[in-house]
PLY file of the C-alpha trace (Angstrom):
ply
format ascii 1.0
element vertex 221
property float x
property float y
property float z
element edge 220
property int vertex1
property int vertex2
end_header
112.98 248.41 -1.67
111.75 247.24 1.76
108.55 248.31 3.80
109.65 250.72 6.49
109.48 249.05 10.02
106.44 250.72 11.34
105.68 250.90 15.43
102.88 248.29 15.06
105.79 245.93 13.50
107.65 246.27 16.00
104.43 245.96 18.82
103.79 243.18 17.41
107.28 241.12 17.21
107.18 242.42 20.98
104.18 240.58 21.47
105.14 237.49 19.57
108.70 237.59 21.66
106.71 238.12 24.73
104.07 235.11 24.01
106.94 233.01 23.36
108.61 234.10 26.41
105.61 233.24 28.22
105.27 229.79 26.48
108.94 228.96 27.53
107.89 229.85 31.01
105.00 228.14 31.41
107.02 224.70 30.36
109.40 225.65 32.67
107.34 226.09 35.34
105.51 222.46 33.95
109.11 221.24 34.14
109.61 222.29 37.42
106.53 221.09 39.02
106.74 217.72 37.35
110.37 217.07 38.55
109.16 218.05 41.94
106.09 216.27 41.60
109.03 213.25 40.70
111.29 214.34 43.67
108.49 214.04 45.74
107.41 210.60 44.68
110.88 208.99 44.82
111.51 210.61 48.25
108.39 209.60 49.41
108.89 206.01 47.94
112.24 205.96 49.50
110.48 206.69 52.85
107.97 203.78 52.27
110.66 200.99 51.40
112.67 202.41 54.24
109.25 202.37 56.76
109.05 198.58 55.15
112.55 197.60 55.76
112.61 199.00 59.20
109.24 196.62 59.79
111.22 193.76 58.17
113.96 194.11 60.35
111.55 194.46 63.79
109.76 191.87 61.94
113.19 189.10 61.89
114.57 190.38 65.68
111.47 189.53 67.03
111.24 186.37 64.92
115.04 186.11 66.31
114.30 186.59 69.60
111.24 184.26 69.65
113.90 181.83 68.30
116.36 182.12 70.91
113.32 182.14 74.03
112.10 178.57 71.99
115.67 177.27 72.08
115.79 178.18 75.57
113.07 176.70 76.68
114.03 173.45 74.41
117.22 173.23 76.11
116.03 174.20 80.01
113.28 171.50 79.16
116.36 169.07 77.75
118.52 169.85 80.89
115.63 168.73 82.90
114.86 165.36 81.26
118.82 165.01 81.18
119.05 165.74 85.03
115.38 163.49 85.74
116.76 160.32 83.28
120.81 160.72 84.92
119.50 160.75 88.79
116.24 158.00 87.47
119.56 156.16 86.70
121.80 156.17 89.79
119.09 155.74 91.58
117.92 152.12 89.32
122.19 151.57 89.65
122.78 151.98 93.33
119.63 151.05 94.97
118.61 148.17 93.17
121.19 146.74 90.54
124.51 146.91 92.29
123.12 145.64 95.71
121.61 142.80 93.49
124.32 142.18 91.66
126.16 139.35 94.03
122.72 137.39 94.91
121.62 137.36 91.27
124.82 136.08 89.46
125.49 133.98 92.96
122.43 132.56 91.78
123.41 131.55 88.37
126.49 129.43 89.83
128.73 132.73 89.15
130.35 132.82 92.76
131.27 136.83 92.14
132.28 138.53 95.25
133.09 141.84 94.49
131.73 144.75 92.81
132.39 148.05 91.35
131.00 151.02 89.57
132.21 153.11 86.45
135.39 151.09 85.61
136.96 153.19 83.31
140.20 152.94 80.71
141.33 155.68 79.26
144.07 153.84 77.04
144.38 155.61 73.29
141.99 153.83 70.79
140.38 151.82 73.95
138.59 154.24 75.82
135.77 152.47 77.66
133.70 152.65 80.85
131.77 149.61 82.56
128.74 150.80 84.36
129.31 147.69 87.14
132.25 145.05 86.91
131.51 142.23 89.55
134.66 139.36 90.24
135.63 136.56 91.52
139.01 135.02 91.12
139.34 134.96 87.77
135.42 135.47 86.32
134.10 138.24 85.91
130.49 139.95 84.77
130.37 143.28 83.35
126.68 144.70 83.19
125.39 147.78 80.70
122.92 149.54 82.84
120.57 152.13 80.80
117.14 153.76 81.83
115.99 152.59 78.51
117.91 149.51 76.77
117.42 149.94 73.28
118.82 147.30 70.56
121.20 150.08 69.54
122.42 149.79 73.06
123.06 146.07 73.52
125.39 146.12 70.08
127.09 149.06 71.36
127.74 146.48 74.17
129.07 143.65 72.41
131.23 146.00 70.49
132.73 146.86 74.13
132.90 143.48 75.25
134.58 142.06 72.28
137.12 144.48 73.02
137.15 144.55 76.23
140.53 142.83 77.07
141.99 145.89 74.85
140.91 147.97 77.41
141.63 146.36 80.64
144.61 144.28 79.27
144.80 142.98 82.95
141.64 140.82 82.65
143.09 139.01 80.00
143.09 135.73 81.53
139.75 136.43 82.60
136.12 134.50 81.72
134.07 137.82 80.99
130.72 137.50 80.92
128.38 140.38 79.64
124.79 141.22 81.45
122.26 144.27 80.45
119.77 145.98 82.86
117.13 148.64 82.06
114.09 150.36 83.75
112.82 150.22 80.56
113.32 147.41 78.25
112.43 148.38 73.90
110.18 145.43 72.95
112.52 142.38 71.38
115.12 143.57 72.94
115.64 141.30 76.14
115.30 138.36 73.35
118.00 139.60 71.23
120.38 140.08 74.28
119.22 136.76 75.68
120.11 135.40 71.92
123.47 137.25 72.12
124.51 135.25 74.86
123.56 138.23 77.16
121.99 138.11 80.86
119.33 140.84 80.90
118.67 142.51 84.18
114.78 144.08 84.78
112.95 145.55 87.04
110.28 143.94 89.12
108.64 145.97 91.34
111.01 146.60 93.98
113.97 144.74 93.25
115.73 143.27 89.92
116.01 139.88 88.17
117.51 138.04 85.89
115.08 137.32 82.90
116.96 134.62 81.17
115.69 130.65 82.27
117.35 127.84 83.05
118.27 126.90 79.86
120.37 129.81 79.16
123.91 129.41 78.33
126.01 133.07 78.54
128.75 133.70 76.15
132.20 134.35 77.59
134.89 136.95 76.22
0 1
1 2
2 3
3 4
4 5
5 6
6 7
7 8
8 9
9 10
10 11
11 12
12 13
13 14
14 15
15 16
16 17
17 18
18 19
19 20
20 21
21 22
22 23
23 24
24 25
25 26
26 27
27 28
28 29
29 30
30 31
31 32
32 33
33 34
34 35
35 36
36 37
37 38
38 39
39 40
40 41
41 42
42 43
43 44
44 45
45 46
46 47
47 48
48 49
49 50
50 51
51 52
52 53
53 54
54 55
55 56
56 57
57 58
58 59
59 60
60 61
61 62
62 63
63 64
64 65
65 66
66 67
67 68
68 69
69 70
70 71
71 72
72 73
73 74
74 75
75 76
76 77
77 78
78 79
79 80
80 81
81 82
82 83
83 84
84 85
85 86
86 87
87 88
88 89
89 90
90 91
91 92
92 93
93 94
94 95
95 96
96 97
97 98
98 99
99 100
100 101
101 102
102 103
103 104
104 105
105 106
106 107
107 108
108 109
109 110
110 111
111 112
112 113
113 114
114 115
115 116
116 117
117 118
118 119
119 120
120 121
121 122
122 123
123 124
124 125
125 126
126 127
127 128
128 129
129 130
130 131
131 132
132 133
133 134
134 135
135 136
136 137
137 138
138 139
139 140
140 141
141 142
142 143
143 144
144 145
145 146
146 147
147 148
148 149
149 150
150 151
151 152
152 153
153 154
154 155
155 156
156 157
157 158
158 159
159 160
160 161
161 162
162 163
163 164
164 165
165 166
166 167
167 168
168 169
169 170
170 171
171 172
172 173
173 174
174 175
175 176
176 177
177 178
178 179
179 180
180 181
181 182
182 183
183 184
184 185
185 186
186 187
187 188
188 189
189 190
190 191
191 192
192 193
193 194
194 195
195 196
196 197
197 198
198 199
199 200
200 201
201 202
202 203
203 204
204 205
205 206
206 207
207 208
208 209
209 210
210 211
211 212
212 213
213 214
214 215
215 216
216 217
217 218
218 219
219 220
C-alpha cells in the first residue's frame, strides 16, 4: 500500500515545479537576449555594409565625375590643337603655298597658269579632295598640303593620285603630276616622296620651295 502524500510532498514537488519553472525562464530569457544580442548584430552589420556601399557609390560618382571633368578637359584641350593645327594650315595654304604655286612649278618648266583650292569629287567609291590643283592646258599638278607630312601621308597620296582620273574622269587626258608641302616635314620623308617621283614643297623662312634638284624627274599619272 502506498505512503500517504504528506504536505511536505507536495511543498516540495512545488518547489521542484517551481525551480524548473525558473530554469525554463532563465533560458528563455538567455534565448531572448542572445537573439537580440543577434538582431542587433545583423542590423547593425546591415547598417555598416550599407554606410560602406553608400561610400562606394560617393566613392565611383566622384571617380565618375573626375572622369568626365578629365575628358573634358582632354577634348577642350583637343579642340584647341584641332582649331591651332586647321588655321596653322590655311594660313601655310593661302599665304605661302598657293601664291607660290605658279612661280615654283613655272620654274620647273611646268607653264601652270591656274590654280585652285579643295577640288573635291564626290562620285560613289571615288570620293576625293585635292588640297591645290594648278593647270595649264592639258598638265596639271596636284599638291598634298599637311602641317606635318608624315610617310603615312605621302602613300595616302599616291593612293589618290593613282586614282585620281576615277575621280575627276575629266582630267583623263591629262599629264598629272603629284607635289607634297608641309610646315613640318617627318625625317626621310621628303626622300621617300622625292623617290616616289614626288615634288616636295617646304618652308623656308618666309616663303616655300621646291626641295627636289635638278636632277629630278616627276612621275606623271
Amino acid at each position: 500500500m502506498a505512503d500517504p502524500i504528506t504536505l511536505d510532498d507536495i511543498y516540495a514537488l512545488f518547489q521542484t515545479s517551481q525551480a524548473e519553472a525558473d530554469r525554463r525562464f532563465a533560458e528563455a530569457d538567455r534565448l531572448a537576449a542572445e537573439s537580440k544580442a543577434e538582431a542587433d548584430r545583423r542590423a547593425a552589420e546591415f547598417d555598416r555594409k550599407m554606410a560602406e556601399s553608400k561610400a562606394e557609390d560617393d566613392r565611383r560618382a566622384a571617380e565618375a565625375a573626375r572622369s568626365m571633368a578629365e575628358l573634358k578637359r582632354l577634348v577642350d584641350n583637343t579642340t584647341r590643337a584641332v582649331d591651332g593645327l586647321t588655321t596653322r594650315w590655311g594660313q601655310f595654304v593661302e599665304n605661302l603655298v598657293e601664291p607660290s604655286v605658279l612661280r615654283l612649278f613655272q620654274a620647273r618648266g611646268i607653264d601652270v597658269q591656274e590654280v585652285s583650292r579643295r577640288m573635291r569629287s564626290q562620285r560613289p567609291g571615288a570620293e576625293m579632295e585635292i588640297d591645290i590643283f594648278a593647270v595649264d592646258g592639258d598638265v596639271a599638278v596636284a599638291v598634298e598640303v599637311k602641317s606635318r607630312l608624315s610617310l603615312q601621308d605621302v602613300e595616302y597620296f599616291l593612293g589618290c593620285l593613282g586614282r585620281f582620273k576615277q575621280s575627276f574622269p575629266h582630267y583623263g587626258d591629262y599629264q598629272i603630276y603629284g607635289a607634297v608641302a608641309g610646315i613640318e616635314i617627318d625625317e626621310g620623308v621628303d626622300r621617300y616622296a622625292y623617290q616616289r617621283g614626288l615634288f616636295v614643297i617646304k618652308q623656308t623662312g618666309d616663303t616655300v620651295t621646291i626641295a627636289n634638284d635638278s636632277n629630278f624627274q616627276p612621275m606623271a599619272w
